[in-house]
C-alpha positions as a printed NumPy array, in Angstrom:
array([[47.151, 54.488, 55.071],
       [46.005, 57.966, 54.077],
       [49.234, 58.891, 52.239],
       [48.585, 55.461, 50.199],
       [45.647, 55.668, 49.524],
       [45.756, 59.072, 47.94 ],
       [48.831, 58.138, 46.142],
       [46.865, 55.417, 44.697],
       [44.16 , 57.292, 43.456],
       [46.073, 59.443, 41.555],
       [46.587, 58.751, 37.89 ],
       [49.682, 58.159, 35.744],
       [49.659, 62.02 , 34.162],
       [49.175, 62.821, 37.91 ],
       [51.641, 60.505, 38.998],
       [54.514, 61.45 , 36.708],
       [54.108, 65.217, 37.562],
       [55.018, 64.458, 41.067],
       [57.575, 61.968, 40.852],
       [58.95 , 64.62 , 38.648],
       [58.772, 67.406, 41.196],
       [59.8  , 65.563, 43.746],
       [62.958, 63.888, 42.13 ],
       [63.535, 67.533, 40.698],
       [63.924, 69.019, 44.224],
       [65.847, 66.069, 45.847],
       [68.681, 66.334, 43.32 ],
       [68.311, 69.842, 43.402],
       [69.468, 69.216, 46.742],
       [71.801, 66.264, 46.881],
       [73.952, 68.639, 44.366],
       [73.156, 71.428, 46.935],
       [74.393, 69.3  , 49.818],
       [77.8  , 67.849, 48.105],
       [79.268, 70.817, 48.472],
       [78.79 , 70.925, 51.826],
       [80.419, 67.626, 53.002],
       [83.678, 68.388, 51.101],
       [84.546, 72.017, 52.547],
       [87.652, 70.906, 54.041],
       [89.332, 69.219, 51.242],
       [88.358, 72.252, 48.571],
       [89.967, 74.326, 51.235],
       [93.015, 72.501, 51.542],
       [92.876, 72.534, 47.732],
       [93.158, 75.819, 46.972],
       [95.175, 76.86 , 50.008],
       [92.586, 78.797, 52.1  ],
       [90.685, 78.544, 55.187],
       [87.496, 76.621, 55.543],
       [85.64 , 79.408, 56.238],
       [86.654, 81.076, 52.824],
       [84.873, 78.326, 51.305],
       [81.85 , 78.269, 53.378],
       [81.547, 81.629, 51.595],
       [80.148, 79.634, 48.284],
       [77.443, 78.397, 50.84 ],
       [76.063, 81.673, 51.592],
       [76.509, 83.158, 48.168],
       [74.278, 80.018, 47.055],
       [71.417, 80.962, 49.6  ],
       [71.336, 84.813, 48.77 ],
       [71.51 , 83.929, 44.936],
       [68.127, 81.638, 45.48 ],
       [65.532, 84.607, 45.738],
       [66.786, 86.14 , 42.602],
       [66.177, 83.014, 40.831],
       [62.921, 82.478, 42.304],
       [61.52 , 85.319, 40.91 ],
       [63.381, 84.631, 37.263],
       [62.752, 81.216, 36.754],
       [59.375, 82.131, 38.203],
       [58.118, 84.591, 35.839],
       [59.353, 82.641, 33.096],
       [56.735, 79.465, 34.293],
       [53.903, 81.567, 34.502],
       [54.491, 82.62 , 30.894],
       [55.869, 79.446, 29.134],
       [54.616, 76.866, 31.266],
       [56.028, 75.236, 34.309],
       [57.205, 71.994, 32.313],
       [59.878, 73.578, 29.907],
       [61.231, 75.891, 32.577],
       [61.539, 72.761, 34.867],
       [63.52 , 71.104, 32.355],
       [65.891, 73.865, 31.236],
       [65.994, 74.417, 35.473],
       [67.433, 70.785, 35.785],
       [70.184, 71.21 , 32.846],
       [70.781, 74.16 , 34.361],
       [71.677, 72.987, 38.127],
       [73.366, 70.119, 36.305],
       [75.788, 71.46 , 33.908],
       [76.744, 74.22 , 36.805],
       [77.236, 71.219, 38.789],
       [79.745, 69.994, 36.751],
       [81.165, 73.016, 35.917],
       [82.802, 73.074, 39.828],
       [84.125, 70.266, 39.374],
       [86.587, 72.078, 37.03 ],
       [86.763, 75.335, 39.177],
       [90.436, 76.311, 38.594],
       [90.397, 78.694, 41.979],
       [87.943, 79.691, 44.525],
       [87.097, 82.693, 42.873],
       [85.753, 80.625, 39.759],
       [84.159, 78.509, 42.716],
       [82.273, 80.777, 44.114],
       [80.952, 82.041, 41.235],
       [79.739, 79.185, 39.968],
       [78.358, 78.394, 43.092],
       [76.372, 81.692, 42.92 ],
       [75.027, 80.928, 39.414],
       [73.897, 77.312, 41.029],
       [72.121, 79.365, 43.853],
       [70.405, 81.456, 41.767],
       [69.021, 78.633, 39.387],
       [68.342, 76.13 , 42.742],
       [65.755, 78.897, 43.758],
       [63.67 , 78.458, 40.784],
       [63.363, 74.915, 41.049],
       [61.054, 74.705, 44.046],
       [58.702, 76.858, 43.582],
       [58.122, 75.426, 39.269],
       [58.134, 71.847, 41.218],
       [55.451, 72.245, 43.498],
       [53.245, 74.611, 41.404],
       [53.65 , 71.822, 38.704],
       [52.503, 68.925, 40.956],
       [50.001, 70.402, 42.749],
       [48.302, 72.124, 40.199],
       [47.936, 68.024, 38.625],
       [46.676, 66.601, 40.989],
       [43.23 , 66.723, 43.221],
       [42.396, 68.993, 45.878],
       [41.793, 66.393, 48.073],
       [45.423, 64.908, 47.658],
       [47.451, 68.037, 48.129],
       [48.094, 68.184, 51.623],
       [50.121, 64.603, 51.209],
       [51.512, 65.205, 48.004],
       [52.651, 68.328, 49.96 ],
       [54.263, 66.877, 52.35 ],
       [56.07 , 64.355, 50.511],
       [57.741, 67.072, 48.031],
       [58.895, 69.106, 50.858],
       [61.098, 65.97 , 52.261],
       [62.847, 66.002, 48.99 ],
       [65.223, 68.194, 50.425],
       [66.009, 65.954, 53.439],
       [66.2  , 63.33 , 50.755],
       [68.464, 64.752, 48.807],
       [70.586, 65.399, 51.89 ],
       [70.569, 61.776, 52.839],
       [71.36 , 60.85 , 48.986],
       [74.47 , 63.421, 49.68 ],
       [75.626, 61.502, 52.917],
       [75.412, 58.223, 51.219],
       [77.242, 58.949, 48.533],
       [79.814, 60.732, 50.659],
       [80.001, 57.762, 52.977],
       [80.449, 55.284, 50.479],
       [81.781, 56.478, 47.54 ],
       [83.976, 58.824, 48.832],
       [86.093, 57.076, 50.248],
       [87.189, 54.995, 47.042],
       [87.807, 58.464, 45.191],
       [90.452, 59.331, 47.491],
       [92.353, 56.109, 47.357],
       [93.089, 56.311, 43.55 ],
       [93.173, 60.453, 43.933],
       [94.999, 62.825, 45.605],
       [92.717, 63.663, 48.318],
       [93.04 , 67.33 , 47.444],
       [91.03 , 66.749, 44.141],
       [88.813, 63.856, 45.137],
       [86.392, 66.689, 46.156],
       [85.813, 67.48 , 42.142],
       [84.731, 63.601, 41.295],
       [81.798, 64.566, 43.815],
       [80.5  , 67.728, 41.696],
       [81.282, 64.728, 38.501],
       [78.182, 62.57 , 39.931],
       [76.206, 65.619, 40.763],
       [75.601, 66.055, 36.886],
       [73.597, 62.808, 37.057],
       [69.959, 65.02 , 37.679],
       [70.54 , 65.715, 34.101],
       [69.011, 62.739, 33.592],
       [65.488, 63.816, 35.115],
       [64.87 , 65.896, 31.897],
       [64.703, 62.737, 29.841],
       [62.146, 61.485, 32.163],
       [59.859, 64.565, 31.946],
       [59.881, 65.063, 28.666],
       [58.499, 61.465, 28.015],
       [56.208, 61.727, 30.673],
       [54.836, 64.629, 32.178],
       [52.307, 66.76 , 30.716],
       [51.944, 70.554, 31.428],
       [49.806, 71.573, 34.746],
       [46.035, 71.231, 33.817],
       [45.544, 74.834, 35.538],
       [48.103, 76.313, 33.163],
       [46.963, 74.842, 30.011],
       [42.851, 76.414, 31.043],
       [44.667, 79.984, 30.96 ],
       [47.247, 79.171, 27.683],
       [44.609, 81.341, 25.531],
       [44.606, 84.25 , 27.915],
       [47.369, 87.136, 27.84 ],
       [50.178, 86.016, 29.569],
       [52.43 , 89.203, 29.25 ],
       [55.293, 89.355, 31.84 ],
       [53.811, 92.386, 32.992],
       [50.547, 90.341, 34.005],
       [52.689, 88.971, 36.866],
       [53.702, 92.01 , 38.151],
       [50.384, 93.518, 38.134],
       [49.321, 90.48 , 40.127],
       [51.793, 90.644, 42.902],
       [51.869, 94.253, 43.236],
       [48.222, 93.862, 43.801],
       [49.117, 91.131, 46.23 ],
       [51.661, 93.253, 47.884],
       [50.288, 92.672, 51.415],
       [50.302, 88.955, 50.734],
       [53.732, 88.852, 49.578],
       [55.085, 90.47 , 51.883],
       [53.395, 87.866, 55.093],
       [54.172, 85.11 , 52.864],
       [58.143, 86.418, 52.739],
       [57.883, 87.058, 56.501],
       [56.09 , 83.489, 57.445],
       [58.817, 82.175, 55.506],
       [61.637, 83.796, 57.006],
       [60.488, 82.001, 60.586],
       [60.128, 78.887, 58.613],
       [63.911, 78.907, 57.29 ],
       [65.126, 80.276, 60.922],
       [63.109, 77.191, 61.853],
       [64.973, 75.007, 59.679],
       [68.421, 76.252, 59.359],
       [68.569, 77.062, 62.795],
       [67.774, 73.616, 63.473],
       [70.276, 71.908, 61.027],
       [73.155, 73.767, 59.545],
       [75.055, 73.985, 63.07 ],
       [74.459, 70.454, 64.111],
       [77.078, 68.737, 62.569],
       [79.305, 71.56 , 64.313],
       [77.221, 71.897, 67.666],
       [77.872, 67.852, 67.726],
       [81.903, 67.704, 66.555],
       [82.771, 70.716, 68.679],
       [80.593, 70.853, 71.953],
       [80.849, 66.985, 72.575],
       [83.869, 66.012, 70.63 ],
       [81.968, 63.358, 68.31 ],
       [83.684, 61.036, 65.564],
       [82.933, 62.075, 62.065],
       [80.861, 58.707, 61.916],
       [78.84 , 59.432, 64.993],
       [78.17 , 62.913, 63.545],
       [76.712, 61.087, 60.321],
       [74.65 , 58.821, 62.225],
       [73.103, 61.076, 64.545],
       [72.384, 63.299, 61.271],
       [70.592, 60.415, 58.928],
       [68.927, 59.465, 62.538],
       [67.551, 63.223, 61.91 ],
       [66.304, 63.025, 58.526],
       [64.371, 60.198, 59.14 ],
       [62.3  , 62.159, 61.565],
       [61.833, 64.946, 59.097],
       [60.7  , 62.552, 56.381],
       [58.538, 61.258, 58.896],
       [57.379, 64.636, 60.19 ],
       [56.552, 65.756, 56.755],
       [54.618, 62.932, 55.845],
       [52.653, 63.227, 58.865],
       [51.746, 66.718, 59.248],
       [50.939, 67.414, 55.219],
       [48.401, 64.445, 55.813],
       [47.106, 65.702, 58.431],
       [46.873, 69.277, 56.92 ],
       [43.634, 67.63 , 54.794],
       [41.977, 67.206, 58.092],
       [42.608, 70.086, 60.402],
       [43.237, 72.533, 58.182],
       [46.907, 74.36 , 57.404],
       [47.495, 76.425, 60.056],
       [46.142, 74.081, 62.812],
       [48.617, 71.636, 61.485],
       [51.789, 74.183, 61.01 ],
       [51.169, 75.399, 64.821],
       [50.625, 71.967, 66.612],
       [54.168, 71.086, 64.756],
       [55.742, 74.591, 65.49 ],
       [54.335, 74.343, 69.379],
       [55.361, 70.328, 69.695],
       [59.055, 71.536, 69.143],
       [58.75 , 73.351, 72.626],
       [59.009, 70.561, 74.73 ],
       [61.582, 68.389, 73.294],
       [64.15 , 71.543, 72.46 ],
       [65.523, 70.835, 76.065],
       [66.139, 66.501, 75.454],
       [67.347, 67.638, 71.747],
       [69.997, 70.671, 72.706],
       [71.078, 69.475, 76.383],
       [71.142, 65.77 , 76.812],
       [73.998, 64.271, 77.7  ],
       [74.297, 61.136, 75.447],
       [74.478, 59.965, 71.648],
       [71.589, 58.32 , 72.104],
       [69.203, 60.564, 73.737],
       [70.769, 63.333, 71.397],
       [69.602, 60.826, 68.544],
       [66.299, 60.833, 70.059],
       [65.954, 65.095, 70.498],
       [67.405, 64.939, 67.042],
       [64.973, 62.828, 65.418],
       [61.831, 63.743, 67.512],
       [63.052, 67.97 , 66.694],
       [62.411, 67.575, 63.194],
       [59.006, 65.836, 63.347],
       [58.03 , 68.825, 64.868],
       [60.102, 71.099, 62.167],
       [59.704, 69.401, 59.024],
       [56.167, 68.466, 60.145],
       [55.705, 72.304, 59.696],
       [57.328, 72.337, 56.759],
       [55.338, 69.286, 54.941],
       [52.612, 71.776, 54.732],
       [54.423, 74.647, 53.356],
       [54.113, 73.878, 49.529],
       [50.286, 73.499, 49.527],
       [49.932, 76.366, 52.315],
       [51.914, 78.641, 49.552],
       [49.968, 77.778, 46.581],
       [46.579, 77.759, 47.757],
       [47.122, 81.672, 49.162],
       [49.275, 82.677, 45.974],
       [47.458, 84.699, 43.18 ],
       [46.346, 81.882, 40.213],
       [48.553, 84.124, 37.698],
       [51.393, 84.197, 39.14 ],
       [51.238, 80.459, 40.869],
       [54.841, 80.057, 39.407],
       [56.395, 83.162, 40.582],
       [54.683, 83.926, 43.673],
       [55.652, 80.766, 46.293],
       [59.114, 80.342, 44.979],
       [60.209, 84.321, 45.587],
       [58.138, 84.358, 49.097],
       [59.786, 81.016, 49.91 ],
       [64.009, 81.874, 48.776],
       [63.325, 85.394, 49.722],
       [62.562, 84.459, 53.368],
       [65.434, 82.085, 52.888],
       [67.472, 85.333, 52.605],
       [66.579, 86.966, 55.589],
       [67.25 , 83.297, 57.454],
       [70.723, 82.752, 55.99 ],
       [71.655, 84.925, 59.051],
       [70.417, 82.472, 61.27 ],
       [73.814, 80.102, 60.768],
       [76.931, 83.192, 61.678],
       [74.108, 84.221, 64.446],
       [74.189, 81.333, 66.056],
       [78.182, 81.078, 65.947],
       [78.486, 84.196, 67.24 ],
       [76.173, 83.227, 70.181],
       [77.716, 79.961, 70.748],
       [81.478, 81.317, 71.027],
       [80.511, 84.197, 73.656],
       [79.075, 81.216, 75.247],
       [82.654, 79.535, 75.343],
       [81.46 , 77.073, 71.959],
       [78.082, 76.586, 73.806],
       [76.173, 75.546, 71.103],
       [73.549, 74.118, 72.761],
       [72.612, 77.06 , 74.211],
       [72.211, 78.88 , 70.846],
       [70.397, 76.266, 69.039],
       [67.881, 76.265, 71.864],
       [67.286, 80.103, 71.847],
       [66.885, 80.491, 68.476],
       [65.008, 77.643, 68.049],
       [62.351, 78.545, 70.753],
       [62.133, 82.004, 69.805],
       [61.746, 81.248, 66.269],
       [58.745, 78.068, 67.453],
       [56.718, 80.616, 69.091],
       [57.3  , 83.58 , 66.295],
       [55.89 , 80.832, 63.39 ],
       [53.064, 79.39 , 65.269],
       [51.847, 83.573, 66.024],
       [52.978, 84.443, 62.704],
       [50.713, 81.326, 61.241],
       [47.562, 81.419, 63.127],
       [46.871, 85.047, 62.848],
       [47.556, 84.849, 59.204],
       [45.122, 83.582, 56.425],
       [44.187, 80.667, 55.083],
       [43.061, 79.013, 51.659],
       [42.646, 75.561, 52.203],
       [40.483, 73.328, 49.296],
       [41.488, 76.528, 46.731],
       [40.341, 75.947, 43.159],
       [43.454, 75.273, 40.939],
       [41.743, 76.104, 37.172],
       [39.613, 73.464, 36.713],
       [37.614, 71.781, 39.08 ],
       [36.812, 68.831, 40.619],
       [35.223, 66.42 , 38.511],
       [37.476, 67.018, 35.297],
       [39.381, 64.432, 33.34 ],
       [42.446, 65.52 , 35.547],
       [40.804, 64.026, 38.949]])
């Protein structure tokens, strides 16, 4: 009832910057996530190995940071609305653009340009919405923006289901994979939406008058510097958290207990619906308890079910471990985008979340080849892995988190009370 009734009381200038944000970062991932359900066929394309190909997945995560910080520095000195909505083109046209890759070279480039201009969408997003909207709403809107990306990897699996399938029966299936990266162009369609409807952030517009040199950033986060550099660390567990909880599960289910592709996609939607409902939870909650409270009972309740979600012997209990895990994970998570922007400096509100979040992405995108390497000198134990890294990393964020500081209720420019309540 909470997360209604604060959606409720927001208005429609309030309401269109975070349907915005949020649609901005689900597409933003449903392109993200096409790439990876068609691996095998762009392989077989261009006469390689899978693994060759999983290359463009990488290159897209160590490209994010970069853009983070570009796309970034550009929002805190144009505004986050037109840098949203050049971001969106942006991921759009590139998304169409490898649908015409001639070779995996031209792939993987183009892949790396997509990575780069994926990490700036998050952090404009969030700053965007939450900067709109009250202080009292932020810890739901939080959460809810943060399960765009499980959204968008659900919109992915649909479409891959279901339309899919009909590609390949009137195309080769060799180049079926390239009508996939043909819908993903259909974000495009966001920017019409935006600029019709959402204004720029309140907080941004109270400092337009003020000098907003480039350099003003960098003053601010190299006075920050101690900040920055928790925030990149905290969010290095976080993405060990998260990619150590989902990027080997399709593989720890197909190869450890021989599952059908469509039992693998079941058990997987089965575990986005607990991260939705994780998210939602725990950014809710967040209002009440406080941030960190919230992001360690979440990290901590992962503990105990680690055991039913890596080890049982079943579909269905694995369902359950599955879908009970990423309460716990994106639960954490859901209060990551308010957590961010309440500690980050107010001039560089743009910049500062979006390079602390992709940058800690980069030290995680180890997490995946880590836990390969672990399973195969395990004989393919999988399990095993994603339980040890998964524990380790549990107990790391909830340390990392509680010692750490805290901004909760932070003034966003103006203040409570203001025609933007």
């Amino acid at each position: 009832m909470r997360v209604i009734d604060d959606l409720k009381a927001l208005n429609g200038e309030q309401r269109s910057a975070f349907l915005a944000s949020f649609l901005g970062w689900t597409l933003d991932a449903f392109d993200y996530f096409l790439l990876t359900f068609v691996i095998k066929a762009i392989a077989e394309d261009f006469h390689v190995k899978p693994s060759a190909v999983q290359g463009a997945v990488f290159l897209t995560l160590v490209a994010r940071p970069f853009g983070a910080v570009a796309f970034g520095w550009l929002a805190d000195k144009f505004g986050r609305r037109p840098i949203l909505m050049i971001d969106v083109l942006l991921y759009s046209a590139l998304e169409l653009a490898s649908a015409f890759a001639p070779s995996l070279i031209v792939l993987l480039v183009l892949r790396t340009l997509f990575g780069f201009v994926m990490g700036g969408e998050w952090g404009i997003g969030a700053s965007l919405a939450l900067e709109s909207i009250p202080v009292r709403s932020r810890g739901v809107v939080s959460g809810i923006l943060q399960e765009g990306y499980a959204c968008g990897q659900l919109l992915g699996a649909l479409v891959f289901a279901f339309a899919y399938p009909h590609f390949s029966q009137w195309l080769p299936q060799v180049a079926s994979w390239r009508v996939l990266f043909v819908v993903g162009v259909i974000p495009a369609l966001l920017v019409f939406y935006i600029r019709r409807n959402v204004k720029e952030s309140p907080a941004f517009e109270q400092n337009r008058g003020k000098a907003h040199r480039g350099m003003d950033v960098i003053r601010t986060l190299a006075a920050n510097w101690k900040l920055l550099i928790y925030a990149v660390v905290l969010m290095a567990a976080f993405n060990f958290f998260s990619h150590g909880t989902q990027d080997n599960y399709a593989t720890f289910l197909e190869v450890q207990h021989g599952f059908t592709p469509q039992t693998v996609g079941l058990l997987t939607i089965v575990m986005n619906f607990g991260a939705i409902t994780g998210g939602l939870t725990f950014g809710a909650w967040s209002e009440r308890i406080g941030r960190r409270k919230a992001i360690v009972i979440a990290a901590l309740l992962a503990l105990p079910i680690i055991p039913l979600w890596a080890f049982a012997p079943t579909p269905i209990l694995l369902g359950l471990g599955g879908f009970l895990l990423q309460i716990a994970v994106q639960g954490a998570w859901g209060v990551v985008p308010v957590h961010l922007n309440e500690l980050s400096p107010e001039n560089a509100r743009g910049t500062f979340p979006g390079a602390a979040y992709q940058f800690g992405n980069l030290i995680a995108a180890f997490a995946v080849p880590m836990q390969g390497k672990l399973a195969e000198a395990r004989h393919n134990n999988y399990g095993f892995a994603l339980a040890a890294v998964a524990s380790v990393t549990a107990v790391a964020l909830a340390v990392l988190t509680w010692f750490g500081p805290e901004a909760k209720g932070v003034s966003f420019g103006p203040k409570e009370g203001t025609p933007f309540d």
